[in-house]
TILO-238116 format. One line per field, with one value per residue (C-alpha): y, z, x. Coordinates in pm, 1 decimal. Each point is the difference from the previous one (the first is absolute). Example, Ala and Ser with C-alpha at 12.3 -4.5 7.8 and 13.67 -1.06 7.14 Angstrom:
REM residues 2
Y <- (-450.0; 344.0)
Z <- (780.0; -66.0)
X <- (1230.0; 137.0)
***
This chain:
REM residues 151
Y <- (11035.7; 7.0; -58.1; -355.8; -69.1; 169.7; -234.3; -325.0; 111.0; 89.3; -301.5; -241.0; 143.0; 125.7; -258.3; 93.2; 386.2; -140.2; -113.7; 292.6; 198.5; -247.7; 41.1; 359.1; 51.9; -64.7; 349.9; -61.2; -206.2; 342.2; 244.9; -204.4; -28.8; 384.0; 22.0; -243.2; 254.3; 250.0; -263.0; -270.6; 24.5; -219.3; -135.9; 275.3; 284.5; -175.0; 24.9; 320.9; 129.3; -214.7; -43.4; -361.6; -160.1; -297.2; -342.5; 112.8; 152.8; -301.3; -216.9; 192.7; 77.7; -407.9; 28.8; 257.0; -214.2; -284.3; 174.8; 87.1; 352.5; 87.7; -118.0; 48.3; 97.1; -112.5; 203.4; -180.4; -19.4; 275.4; -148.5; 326.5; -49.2; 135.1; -38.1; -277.2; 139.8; 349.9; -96.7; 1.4; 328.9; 152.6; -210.3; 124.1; 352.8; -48.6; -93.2; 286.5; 256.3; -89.5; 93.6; 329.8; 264.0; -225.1; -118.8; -433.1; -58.9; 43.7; 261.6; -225.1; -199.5; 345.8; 113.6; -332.9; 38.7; 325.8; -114.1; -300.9; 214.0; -364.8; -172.8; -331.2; 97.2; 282.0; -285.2; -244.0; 267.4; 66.3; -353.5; -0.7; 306.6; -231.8; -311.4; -120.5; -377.3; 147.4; 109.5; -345.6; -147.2; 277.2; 248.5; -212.7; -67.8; -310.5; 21.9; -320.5; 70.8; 80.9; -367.0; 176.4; 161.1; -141.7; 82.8)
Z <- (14061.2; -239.9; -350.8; 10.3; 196.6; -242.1; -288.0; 194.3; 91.6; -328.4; -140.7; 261.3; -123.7; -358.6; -131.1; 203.8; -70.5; -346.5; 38.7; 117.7; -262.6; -279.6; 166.8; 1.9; -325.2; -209.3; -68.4; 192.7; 252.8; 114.7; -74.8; 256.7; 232.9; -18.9; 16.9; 356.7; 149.8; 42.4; 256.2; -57.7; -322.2; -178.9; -291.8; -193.5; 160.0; -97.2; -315.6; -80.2; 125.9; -185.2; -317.7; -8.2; -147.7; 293.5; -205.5; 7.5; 308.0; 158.5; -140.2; 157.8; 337.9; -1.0; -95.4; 295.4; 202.6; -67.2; 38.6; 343.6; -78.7; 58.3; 258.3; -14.7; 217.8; -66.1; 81.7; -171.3; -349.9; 0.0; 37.6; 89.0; -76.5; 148.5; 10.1; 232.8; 169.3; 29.7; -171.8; -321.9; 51.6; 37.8; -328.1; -183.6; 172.3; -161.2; -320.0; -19.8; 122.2; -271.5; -265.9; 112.7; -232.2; -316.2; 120.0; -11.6; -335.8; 97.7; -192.5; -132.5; -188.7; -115.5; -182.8; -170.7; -148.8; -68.0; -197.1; -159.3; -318.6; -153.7; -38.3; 83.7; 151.4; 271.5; 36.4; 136.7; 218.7; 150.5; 87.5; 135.4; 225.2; 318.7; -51.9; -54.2; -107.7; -235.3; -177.1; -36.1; -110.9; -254.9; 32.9; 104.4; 353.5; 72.1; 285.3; 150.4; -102.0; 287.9; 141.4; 97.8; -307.4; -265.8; -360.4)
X <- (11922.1; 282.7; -15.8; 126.2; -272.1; -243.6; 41.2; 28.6; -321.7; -85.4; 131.2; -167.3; -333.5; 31.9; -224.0; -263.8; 49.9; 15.1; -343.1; -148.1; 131.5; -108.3; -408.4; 56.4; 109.7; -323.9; -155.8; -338.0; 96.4; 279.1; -324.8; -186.6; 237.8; 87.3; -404.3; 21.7; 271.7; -288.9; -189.0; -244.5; -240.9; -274.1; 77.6; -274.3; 228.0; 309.4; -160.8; -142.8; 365.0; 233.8; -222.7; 86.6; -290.1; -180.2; 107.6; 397.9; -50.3; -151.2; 330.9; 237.6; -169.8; -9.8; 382.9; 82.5; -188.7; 150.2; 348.6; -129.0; 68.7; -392.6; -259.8; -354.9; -267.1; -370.8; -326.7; -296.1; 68.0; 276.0; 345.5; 268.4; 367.8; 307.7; 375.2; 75.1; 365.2; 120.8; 349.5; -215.6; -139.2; 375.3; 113.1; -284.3; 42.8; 344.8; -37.1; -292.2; 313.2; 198.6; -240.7; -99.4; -8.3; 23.1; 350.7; -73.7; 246.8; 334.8; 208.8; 177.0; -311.4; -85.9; 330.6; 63.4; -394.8; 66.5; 303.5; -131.1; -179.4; -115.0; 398.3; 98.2; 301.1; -188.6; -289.7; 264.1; 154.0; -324.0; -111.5; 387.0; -61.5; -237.8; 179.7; 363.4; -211.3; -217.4; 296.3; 133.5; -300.8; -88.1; -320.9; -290.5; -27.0; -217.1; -243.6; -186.9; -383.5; -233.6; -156.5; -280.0; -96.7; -186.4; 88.6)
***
């Protein structure tokens, strides 16, 4: 496959890759996930591991679900949990890679912070650094809030 090919794929199902991302980028809901890779688990061993406390965990197990990123299995009153497709174990593998050995902010992030000693000027360079937009619209990126979580 040659690269053309690649991002007409890409393109024909970058909202959908979009989508994953956007469920996988919430903190607890990756720490579970990464907790999932390992096999199935109940939600007190999903727990104890991930030190997410049960009410958040409970909302975004119901999230993952509901994403279809998860499946369940119920003995009596347990309910297990597990990753519901391979592909998601090798993104998750992937994203794990990446941040081995304390290597998840890009250099680049790291120099302009290093930089930025408290002035406007190094601030603005910073927030410039992961996005050409953010730029443009100044130093506050605006982010949808969570439907799922109550304030």
């Amino acid at each position: 496959m040659n690269r053309t090919e690649n991002l007409d794929t890409l393109r024909n199902r970058a909202g959908e890759i979009s989508a994953l991302l956007k469920v996988l980028s919430h903190p607890n809901r990756l720490l579970i996930a990464c907790e999932l890779m390992e096999g199935e688990r109940s939600v007190s061993e999903i727990e104890q591991n991930t030190g997410v406390r049960q009410p958040g965990l409970s909302r975004e197990l119901a999230r993952l679900r509901e994403q279809g990123l998860v499946i369940t299995n119920r003995e009596s009153k347990a309910v297990f949990y597990r990753l519901s497709d391979q592909r998601l174990s090798d993104l998750i593998s992937a994203l794990c890679a990446t941040c081995a050995e304390g290597q998840c902010i890009p250099s680049a992030f790291e120099e302009a912070h290093e930089r930025s000693a408290g002035s406007e000027e190094s601030a603005t360079e910073f927030a410039s650094v992961g996005s050409r937009s953010t730029a443009r619209r100044g130093s506050r990126v605006r982010i949808k809030p969570d439907p799922y979580r109550k304030n």
